[in-house]
ZADO-1210 file (C-alpha; in nm, 4 decimals, padded with zeros to 6 digits):
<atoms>
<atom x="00.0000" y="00.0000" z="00.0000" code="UNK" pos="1"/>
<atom x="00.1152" y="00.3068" z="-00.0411" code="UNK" pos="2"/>
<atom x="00.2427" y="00.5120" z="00.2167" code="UNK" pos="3"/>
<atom x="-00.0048" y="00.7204" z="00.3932" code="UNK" pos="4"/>
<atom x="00.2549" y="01.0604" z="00.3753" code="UNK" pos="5"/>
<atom x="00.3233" y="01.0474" z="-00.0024" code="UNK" pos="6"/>
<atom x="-00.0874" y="01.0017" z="-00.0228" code="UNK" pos="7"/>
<atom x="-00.1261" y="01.3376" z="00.1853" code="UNK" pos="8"/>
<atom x="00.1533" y="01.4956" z="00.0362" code="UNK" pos="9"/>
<atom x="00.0242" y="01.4574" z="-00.3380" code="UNK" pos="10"/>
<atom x="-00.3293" y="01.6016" z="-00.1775" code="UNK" pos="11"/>
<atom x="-00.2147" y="01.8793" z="-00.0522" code="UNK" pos="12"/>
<atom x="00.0039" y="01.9853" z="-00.3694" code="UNK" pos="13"/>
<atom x="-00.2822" y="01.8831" z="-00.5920" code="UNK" pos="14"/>
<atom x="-00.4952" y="02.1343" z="-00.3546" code="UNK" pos="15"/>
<atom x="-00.1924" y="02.4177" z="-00.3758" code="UNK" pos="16"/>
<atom x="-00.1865" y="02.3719" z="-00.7293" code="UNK" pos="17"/>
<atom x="-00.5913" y="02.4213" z="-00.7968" code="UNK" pos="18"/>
<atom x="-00.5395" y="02.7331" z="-00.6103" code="UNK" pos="19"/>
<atom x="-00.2838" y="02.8972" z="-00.7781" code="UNK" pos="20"/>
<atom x="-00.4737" y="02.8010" z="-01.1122" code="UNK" pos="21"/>
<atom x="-00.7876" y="02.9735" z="-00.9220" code="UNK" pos="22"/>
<atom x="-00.5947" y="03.3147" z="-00.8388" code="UNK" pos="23"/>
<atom x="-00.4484" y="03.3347" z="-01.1765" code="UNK" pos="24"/>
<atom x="-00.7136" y="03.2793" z="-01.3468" code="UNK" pos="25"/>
<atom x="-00.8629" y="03.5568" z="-01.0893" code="UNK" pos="26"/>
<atom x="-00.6086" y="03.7679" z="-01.1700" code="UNK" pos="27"/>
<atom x="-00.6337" y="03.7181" z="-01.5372" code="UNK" pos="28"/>
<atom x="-01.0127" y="03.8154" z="-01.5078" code="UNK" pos="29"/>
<atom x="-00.9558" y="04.0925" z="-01.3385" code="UNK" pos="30"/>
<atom x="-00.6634" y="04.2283" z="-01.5777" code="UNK" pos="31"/>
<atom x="-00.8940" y="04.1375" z="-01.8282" code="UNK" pos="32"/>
<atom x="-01.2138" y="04.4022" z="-01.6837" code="UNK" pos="33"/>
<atom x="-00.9679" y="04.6530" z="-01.5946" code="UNK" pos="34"/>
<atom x="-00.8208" y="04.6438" z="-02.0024" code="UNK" pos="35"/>
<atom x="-01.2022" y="04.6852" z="-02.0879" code="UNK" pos="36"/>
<atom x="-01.2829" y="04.9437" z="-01.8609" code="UNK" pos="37"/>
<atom x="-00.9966" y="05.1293" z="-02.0042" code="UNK" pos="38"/>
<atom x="-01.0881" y="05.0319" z="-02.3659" code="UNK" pos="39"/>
<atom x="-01.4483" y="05.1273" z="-02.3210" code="UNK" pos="40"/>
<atom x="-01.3181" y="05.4435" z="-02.1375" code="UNK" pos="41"/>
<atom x="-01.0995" y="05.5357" z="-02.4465" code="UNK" pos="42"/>
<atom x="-01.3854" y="05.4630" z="-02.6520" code="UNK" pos="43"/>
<atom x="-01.6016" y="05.7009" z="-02.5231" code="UNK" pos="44"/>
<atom x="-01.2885" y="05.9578" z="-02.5024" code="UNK" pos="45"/>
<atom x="-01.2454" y="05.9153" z="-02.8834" code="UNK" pos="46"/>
<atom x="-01.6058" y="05.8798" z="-02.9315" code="UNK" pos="47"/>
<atom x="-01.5699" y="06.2610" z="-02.7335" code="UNK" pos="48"/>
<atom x="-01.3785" y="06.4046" z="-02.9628" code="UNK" pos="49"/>
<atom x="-01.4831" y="06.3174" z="-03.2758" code="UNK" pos="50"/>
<atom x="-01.8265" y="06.4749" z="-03.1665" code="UNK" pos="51"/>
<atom x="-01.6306" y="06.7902" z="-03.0797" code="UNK" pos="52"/>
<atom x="-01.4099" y="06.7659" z="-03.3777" code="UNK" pos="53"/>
<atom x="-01.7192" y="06.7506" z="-03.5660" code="UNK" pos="54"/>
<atom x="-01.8791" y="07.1010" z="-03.3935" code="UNK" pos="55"/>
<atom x="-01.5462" y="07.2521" z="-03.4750" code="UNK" pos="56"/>
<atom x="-01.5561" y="07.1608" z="-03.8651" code="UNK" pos="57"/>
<atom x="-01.9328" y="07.2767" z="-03.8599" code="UNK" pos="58"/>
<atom x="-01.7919" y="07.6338" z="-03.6764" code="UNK" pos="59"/>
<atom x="-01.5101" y="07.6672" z="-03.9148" code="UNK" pos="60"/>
<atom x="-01.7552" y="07.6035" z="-04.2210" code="UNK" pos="61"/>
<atom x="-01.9692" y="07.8528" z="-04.0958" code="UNK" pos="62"/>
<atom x="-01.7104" y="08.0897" z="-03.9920" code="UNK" pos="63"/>
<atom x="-01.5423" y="08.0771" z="-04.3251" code="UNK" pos="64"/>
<atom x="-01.9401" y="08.1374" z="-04.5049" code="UNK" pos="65"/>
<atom x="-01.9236" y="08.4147" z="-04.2945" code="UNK" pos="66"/>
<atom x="-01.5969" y="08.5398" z="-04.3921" code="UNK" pos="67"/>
<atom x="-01.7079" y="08.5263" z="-04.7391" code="UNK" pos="68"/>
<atom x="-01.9789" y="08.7189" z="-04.6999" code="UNK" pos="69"/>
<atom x="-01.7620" y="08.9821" z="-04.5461" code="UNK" pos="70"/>
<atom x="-01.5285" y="08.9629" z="-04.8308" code="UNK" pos="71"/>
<atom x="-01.8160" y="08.9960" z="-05.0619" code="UNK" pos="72"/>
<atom x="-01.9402" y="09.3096" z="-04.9014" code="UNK" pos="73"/>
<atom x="-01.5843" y="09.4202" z="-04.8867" code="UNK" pos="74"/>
<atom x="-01.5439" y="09.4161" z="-05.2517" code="UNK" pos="75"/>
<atom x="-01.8568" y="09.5745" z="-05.2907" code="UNK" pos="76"/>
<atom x="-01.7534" y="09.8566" z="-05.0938" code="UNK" pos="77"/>
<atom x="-01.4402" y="09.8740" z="-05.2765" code="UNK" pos="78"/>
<atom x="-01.5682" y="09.9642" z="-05.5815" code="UNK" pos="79"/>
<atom x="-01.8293" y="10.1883" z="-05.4502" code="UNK" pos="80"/>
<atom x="-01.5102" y="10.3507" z="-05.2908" code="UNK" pos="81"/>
<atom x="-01.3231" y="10.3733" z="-05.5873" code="UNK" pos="82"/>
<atom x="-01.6048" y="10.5649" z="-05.7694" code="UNK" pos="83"/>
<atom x="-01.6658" y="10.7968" z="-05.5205" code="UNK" pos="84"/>
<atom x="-01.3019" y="10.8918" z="-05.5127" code="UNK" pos="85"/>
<atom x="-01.3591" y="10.9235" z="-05.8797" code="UNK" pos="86"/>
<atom x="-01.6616" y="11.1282" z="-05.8384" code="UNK" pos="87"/>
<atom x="-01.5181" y="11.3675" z="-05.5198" code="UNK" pos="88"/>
<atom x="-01.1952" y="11.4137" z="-05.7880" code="UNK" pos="89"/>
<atom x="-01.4396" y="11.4960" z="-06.0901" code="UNK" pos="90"/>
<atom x="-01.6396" y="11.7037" z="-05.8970" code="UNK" pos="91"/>
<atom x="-01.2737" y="11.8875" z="-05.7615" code="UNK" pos="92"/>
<atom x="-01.1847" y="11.9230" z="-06.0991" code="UNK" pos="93"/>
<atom x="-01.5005" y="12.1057" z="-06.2254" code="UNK" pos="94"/>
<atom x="-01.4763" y="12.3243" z="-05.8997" code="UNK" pos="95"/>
<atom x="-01.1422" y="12.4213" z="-05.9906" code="UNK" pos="96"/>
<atom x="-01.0039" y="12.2964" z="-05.6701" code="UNK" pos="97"/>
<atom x="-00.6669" y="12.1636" z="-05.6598" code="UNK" pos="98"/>
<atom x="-00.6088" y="11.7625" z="-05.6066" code="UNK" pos="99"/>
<atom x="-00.6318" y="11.5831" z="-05.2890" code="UNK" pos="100"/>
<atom x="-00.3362" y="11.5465" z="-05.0655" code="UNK" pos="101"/>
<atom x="-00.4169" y="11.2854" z="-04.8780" code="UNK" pos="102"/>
<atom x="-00.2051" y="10.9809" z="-04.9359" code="UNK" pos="103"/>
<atom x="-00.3624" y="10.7025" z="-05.0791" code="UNK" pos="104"/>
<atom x="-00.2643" y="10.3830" z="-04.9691" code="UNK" pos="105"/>
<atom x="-00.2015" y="10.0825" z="-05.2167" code="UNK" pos="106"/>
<atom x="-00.3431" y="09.7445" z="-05.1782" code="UNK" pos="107"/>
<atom x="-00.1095" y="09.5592" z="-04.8911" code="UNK" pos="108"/>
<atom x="00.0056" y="09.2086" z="-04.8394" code="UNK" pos="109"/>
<atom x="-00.1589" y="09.0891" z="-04.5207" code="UNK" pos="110"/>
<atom x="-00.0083" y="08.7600" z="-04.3082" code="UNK" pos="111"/>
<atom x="-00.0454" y="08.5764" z="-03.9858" code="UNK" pos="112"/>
<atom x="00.1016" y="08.3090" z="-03.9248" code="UNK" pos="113"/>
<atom x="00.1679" y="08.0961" z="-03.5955" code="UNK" pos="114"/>
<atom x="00.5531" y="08.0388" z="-03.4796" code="UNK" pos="115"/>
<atom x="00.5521" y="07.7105" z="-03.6989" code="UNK" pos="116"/>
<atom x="00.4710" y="07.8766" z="-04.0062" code="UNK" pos="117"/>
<atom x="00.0913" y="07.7194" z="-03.9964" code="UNK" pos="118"/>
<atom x="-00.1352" y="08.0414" z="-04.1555" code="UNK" pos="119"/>
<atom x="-00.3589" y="08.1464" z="-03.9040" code="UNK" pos="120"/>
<atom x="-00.5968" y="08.3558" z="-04.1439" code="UNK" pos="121"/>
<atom x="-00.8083" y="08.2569" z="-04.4223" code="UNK" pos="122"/>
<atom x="-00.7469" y="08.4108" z="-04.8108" code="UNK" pos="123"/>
<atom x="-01.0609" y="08.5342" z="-04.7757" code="UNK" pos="124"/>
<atom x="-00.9805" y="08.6764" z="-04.4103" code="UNK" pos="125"/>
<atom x="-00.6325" y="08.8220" z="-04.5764" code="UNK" pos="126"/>
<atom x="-00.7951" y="08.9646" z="-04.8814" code="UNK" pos="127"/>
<atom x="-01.0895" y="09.1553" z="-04.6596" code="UNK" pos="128"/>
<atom x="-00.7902" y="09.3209" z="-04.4438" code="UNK" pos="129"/>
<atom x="-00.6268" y="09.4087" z="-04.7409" code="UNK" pos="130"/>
<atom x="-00.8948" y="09.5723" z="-04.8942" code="UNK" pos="131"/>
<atom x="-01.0179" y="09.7454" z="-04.5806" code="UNK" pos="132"/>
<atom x="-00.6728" y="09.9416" z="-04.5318" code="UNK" pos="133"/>
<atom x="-00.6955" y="10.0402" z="-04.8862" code="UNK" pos="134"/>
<atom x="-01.0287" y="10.1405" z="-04.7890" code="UNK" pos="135"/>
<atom x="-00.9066" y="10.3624" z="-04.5533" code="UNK" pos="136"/>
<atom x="-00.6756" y="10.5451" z="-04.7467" code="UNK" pos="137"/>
<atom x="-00.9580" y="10.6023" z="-05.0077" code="UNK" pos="138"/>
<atom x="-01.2146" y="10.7350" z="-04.7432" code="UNK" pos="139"/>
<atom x="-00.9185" y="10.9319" z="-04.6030" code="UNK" pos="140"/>
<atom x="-00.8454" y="11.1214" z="-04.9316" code="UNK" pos="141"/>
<atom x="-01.3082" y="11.1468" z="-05.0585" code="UNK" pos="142"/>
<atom x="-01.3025" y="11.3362" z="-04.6767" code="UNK" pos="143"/>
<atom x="-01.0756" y="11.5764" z="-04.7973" code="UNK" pos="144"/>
<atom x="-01.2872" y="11.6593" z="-05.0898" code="UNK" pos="145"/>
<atom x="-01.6286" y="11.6552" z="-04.9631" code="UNK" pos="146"/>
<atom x="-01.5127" y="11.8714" z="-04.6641" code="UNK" pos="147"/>
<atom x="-01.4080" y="12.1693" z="-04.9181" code="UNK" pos="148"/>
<atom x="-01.7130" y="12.0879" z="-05.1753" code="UNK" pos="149"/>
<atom x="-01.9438" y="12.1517" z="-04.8489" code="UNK" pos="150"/>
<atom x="-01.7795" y="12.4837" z="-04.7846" code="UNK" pos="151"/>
<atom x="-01.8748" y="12.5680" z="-05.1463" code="UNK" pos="152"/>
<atom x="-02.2086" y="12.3901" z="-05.1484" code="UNK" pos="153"/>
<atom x="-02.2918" y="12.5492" z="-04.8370" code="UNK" pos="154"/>
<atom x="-02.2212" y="12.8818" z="-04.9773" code="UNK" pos="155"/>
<atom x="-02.3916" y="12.7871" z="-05.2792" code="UNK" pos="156"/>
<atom x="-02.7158" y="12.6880" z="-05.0961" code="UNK" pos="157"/>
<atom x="-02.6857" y="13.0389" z="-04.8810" code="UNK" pos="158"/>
<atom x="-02.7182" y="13.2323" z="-05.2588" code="UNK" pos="159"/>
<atom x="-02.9838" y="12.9903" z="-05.4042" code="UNK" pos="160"/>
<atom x="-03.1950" y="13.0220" z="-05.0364" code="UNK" pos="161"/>
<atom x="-03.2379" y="13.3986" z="-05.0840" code="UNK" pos="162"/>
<atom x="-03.4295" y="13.3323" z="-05.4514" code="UNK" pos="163"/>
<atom x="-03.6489" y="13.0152" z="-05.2649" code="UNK" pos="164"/>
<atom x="-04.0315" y="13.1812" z="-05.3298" code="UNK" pos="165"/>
<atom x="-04.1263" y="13.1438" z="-04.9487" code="UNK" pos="166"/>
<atom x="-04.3136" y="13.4501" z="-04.9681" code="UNK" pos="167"/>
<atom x="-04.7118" y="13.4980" z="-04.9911" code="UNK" pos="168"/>
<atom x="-04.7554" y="13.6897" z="-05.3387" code="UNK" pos="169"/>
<atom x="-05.0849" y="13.8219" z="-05.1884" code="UNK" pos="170"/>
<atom x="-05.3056" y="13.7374" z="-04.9123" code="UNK" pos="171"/>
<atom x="-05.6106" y="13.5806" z="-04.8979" code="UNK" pos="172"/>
<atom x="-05.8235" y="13.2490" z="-04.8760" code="UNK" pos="173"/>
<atom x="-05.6970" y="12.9561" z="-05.0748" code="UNK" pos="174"/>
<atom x="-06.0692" y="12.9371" z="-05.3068" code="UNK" pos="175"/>
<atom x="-05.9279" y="12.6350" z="-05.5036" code="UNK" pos="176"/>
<atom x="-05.6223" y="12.4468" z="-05.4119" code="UNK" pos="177"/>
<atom x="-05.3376" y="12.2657" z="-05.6115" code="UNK" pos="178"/>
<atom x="-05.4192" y="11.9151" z="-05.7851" code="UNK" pos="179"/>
<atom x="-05.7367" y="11.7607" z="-05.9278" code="UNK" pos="180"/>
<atom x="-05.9824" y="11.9817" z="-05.9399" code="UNK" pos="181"/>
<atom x="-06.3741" y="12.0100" z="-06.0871" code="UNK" pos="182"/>
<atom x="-06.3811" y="12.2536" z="-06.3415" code="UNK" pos="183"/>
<atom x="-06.5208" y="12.5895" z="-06.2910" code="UNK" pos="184"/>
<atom x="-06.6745" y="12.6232" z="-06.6454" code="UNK" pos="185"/>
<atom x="-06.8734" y="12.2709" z="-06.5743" code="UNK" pos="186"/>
<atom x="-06.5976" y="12.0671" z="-06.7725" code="UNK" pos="187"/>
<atom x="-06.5580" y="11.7814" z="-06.5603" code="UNK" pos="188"/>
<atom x="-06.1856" y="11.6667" z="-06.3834" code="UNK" pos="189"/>
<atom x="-05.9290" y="11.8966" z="-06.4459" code="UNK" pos="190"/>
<atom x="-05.5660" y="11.9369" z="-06.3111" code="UNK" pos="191"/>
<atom x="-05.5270" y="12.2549" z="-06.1663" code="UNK" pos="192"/>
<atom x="-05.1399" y="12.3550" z="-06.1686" code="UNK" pos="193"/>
<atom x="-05.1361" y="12.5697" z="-05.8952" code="UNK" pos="194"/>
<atom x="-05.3290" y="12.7629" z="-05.6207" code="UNK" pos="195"/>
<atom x="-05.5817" y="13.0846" z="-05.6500" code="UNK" pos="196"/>
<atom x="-05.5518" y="13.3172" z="-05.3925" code="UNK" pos="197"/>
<atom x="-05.8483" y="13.5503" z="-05.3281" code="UNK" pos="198"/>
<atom x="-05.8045" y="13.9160" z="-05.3318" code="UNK" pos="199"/>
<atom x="-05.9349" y="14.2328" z="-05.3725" code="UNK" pos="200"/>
<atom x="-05.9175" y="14.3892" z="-05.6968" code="UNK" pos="201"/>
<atom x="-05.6213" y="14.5625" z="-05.7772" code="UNK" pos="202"/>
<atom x="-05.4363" y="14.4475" z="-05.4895" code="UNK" pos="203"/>
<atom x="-05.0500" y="14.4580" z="-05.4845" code="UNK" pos="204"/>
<atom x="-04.8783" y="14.1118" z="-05.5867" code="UNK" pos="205"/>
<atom x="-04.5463" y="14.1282" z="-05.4962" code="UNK" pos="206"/>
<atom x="-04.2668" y="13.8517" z="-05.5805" code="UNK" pos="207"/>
<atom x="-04.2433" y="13.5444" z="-05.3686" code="UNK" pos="208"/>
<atom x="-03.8857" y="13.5474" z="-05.3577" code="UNK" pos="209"/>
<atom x="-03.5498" y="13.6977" z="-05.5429" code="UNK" pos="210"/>
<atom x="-03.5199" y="13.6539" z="-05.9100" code="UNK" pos="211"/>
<atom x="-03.5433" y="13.7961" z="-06.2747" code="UNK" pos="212"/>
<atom x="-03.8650" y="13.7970" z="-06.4672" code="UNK" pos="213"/>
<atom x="-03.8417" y="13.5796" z="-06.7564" code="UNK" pos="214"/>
<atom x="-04.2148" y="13.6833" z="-06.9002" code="UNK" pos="215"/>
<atom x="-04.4833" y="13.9773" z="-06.8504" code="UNK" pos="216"/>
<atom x="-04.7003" y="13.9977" z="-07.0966" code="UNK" pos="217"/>
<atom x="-05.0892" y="13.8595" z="-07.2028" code="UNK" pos="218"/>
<atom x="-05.1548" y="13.4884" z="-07.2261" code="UNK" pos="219"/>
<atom x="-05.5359" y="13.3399" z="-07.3328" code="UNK" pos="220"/>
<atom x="-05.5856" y="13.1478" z="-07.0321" code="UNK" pos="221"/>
<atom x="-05.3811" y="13.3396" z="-06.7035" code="UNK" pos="222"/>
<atom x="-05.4422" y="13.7206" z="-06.9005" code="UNK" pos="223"/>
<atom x="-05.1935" y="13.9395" z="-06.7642" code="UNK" pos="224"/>
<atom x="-04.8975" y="13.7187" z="-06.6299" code="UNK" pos="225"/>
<atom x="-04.5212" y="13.7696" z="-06.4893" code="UNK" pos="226"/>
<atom x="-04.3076" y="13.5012" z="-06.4406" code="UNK" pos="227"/>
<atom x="-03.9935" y="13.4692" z="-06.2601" code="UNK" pos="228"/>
<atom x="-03.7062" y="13.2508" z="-06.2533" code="UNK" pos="229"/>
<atom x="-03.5352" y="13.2005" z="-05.8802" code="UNK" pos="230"/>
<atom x="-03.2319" y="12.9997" z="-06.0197" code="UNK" pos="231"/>
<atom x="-03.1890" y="12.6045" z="-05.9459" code="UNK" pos="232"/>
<atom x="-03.4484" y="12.5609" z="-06.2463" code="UNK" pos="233"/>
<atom x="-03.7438" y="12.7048" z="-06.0137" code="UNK" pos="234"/>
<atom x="-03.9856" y="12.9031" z="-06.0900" code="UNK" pos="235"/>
<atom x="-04.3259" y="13.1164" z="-06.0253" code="UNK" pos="236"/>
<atom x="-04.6311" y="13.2374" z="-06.2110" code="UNK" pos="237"/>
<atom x="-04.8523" y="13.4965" z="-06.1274" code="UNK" pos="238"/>
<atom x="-05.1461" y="13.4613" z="-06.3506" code="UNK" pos="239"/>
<atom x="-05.5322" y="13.7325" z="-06.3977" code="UNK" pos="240"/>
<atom x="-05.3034" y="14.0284" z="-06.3635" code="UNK" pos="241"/>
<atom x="-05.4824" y="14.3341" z="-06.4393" code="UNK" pos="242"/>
<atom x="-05.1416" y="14.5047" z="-06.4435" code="UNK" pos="243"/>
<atom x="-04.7881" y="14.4227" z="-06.4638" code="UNK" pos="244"/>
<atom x="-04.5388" y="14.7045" z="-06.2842" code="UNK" pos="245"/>
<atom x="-04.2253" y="14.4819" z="-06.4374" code="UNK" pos="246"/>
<atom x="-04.0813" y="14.3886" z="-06.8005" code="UNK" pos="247"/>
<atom x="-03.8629" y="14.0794" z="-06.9157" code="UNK" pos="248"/>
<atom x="-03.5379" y="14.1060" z="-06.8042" code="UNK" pos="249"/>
<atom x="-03.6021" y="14.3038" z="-06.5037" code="UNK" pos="250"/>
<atom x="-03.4311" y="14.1963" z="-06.0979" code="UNK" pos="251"/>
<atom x="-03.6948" y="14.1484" z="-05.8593" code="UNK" pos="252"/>
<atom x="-03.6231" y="14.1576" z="-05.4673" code="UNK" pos="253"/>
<atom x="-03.8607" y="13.9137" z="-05.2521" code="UNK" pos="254"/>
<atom x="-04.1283" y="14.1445" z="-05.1797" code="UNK" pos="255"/>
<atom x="-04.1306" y="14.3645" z="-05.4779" code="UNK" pos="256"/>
<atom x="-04.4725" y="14.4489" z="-05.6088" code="UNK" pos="257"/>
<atom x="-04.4625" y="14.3270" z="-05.9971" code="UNK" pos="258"/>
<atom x="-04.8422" y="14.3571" z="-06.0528" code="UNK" pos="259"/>
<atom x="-05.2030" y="14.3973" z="-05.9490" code="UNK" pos="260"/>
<atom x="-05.4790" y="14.1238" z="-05.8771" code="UNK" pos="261"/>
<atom x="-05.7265" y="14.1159" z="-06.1281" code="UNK" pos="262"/>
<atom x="-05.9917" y="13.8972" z="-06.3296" code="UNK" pos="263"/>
<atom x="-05.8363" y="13.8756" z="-06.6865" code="UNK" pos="264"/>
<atom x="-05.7788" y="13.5867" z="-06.9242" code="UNK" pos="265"/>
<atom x="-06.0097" y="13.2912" z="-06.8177" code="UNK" pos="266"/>
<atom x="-06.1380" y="13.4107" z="-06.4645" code="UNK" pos="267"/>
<atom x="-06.4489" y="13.3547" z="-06.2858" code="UNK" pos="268"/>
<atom x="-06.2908" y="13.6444" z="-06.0710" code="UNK" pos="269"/>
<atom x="-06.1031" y="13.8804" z="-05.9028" code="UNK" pos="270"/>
<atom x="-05.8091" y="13.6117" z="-05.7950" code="UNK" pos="271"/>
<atom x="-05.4183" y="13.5810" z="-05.7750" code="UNK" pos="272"/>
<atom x="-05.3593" y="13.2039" z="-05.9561" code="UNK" pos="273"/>
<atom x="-05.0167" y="13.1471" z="-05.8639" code="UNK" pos="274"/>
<atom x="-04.7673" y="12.8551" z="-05.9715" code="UNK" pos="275"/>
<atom x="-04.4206" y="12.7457" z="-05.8574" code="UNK" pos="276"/>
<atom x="-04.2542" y="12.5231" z="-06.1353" code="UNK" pos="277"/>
<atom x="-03.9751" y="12.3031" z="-06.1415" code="UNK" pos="278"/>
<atom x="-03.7816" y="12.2063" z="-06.4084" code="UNK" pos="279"/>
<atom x="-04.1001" y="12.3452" z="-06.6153" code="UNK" pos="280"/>
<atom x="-04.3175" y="12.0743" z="-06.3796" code="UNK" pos="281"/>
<atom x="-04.6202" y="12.2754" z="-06.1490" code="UNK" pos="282"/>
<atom x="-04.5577" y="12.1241" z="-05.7661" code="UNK" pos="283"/>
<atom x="-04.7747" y="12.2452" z="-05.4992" code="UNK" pos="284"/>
<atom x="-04.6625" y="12.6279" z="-05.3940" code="UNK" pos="285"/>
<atom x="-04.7294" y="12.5414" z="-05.0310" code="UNK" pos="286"/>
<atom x="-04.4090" y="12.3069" z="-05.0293" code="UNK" pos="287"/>
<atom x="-04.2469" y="12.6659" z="-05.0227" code="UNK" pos="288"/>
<atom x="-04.4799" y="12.8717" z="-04.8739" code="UNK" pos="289"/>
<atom x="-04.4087" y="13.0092" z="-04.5538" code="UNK" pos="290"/>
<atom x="-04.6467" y="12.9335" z="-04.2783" code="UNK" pos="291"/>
</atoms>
C-alpha cells in the first residue's frame, strides 16, 4: 500500500496547485475588466472628440461662409469707394479745386502666421484686411474733398436760399387748391397747376422770392402774367393780372410788387392764380410757402 505521507503529500500539492490556477485565473479576469474598462473608457474619449471635432468643422464652415460674406461686401464697398473717389476728384476738378493730398494707400500684403509657419488667417480673411486698409486710405483722401465741396455747397445753398419763393404773393383764402380739381366752367376733372388766392381787386402782388422775370405779358388762359425765374431751375407764375409794374429782363427783390390782382384771361374772378414750377413741372406752392 502506499504510504499514507506520499498520499497526503500529493493532496495537498494537488490542492496548492488548484489554487494557484484559481488566483491566476482571478487575476487574469480581473486584468482582463480593468483592459475593458480602459478600452471602453478610451472609446467614449475618442467617441468625445470626434463629436467635438465635428462642432469645430461645422464652426469653421460657418465661420469661413461668414468670412465670405464679409469679403463679398468688402469688394462691394471697394468699388463703390473707388467711384466715389472718382466722383469727389471729378467734382474737384469742375470746382477748380486743386487735387487731394491725402495719401492714398495701395493694396497691402496681409499675413499671420503661428511660430511654426501654420497660416492662421483665411485668403478670404487676408484679402478683406487688405482691402479694408486700402479702404481707408480712399475714405481718407473722398473726406478731404467733400469737406471743401461743403464749404462751397454750403455757400452755394446760402445764394440759391435767398431766390427760394417762401413769400405769400398776396393774401387771402386759398378758393381752389393745387391738384385735381372740378372745373369751374362745368368741364368735368381737371388738373389745376397751382393755387388761386383771393383778393381784392387791384391788390398789390409782390414777388415770392429773389429773381429775374423771364415773361410779362398777355396769355389766353392766365391774361396778364409775370413770371420769374429764382435759379436752381425754379420758378413762379402769377397769372389774372390786371397790371404788370415789371418787363422781361427786369431783378426782382422778394417782396417787390410786380403787378395787381385782377380777373383777366379765363377768370371767374377777381383772384391771384399762382404757380411754382420746377424744371417746367407745377408742384404744390405750399411746399415753399411760408407758414
Amino acid at each position: 500500500m502506499p504510504d499514507a505521507r506520499v498520499i497526503s503529500h500529493a493532496a495537498r500539492g494537488s490542492r496548492l496547485a488548484a489554487a494557484l490556477v484559481a488566483v491566476t485565473a482571478a487575476a487574469a479576469a480581473e486584468q482582463v475588466w480593468q483592459a475593458e474598462r480602459r478600452s471602453a473608457a478610451l472609446r467614449d474619449e475618442v467617441a468625445g472628440l470626434r463629436s467635438r471635432l465635428a462642432d469645430r468643422r461645422e464652426l469653421i464652415a460657418h465661420q469661413r461662409h461668414e468670412m465670405e460674406q464679409v469679403a463679398s461686401a468688402v469688394d462691394h464697398l471697394a468699388r463703390t469707394t473707388g467711384a466715389l473717389g472718382e466722383r469727389g476728384a471729378e467734382a474737384r476738378r469742375l470746382a477748380h479745386m486743386e487735387e487731394s493730398r491725402a495719401e492714398t494707400r495701395a493694396l497691402v500684403n496681409v499675413a499671420a502666421t503661428l511660430d511654426g509657419g501654420m497660416s492662421v488667417m483665411s485668403e478670404d480673411a487676408g484679402r478683406a484686411l487688405e482691402q479694408l486698409a486700402w479702404l481707408d486710405g480712399q475714405a481718407a483722401a473722398a473726406s478731404d474733398s467733400f469737406a471743401v465741396l461743403t464749404v462751397l455747397m454750403k455757400d452755394r445753398g446760402e445764394e440759391v436760399s435767398r431766390g427760394v419763393p417762401t413769400l405769400w404773393p398776396v393774401r387771402g383764402l386759398v378758393t381752389s387748391p393745387f391738384g385735381a380739381r372740378t372745373s369751374p366752367y362745368g368741364e368735368g376733372r381737371e388738373m389745376h397747376p397751382g393755387i388761386d388766392i383771393s383778393a381784392s381787386y387791384g391788390s398789390p402782388v409782390t414777388a415770392a422770392g429773389n429773381g429775374a422775370v423771364i415773361f410779362a405779358g398777355r396769355d389766353p388762359g392766365y391774361g396778364g402774367v409775370v413770371i420769374v425765374a429764382h435759379g436752381g431751375q425754379l420758378d413762379t407764375l402769377y397769372g389774372h393780372l390786371s397790371a404788370l409794374y415789371v418787363r422781361e429782363g427786369q431783378s426782382v427783390r422778394c417782396g417787390q410788387a410786380i403787378g395787381a390782382v385782377g380777373a383777366t384771361g379765363r377768370a371767374t374772378g377777381a383772384h391771384l392764380h399762382y404757380e411754382v414750377r420746377v424744371n417746367g413741372a407745377p408742384v404744390d406752392p405750399r411746399r415753399y410757402l411760408a407758414k
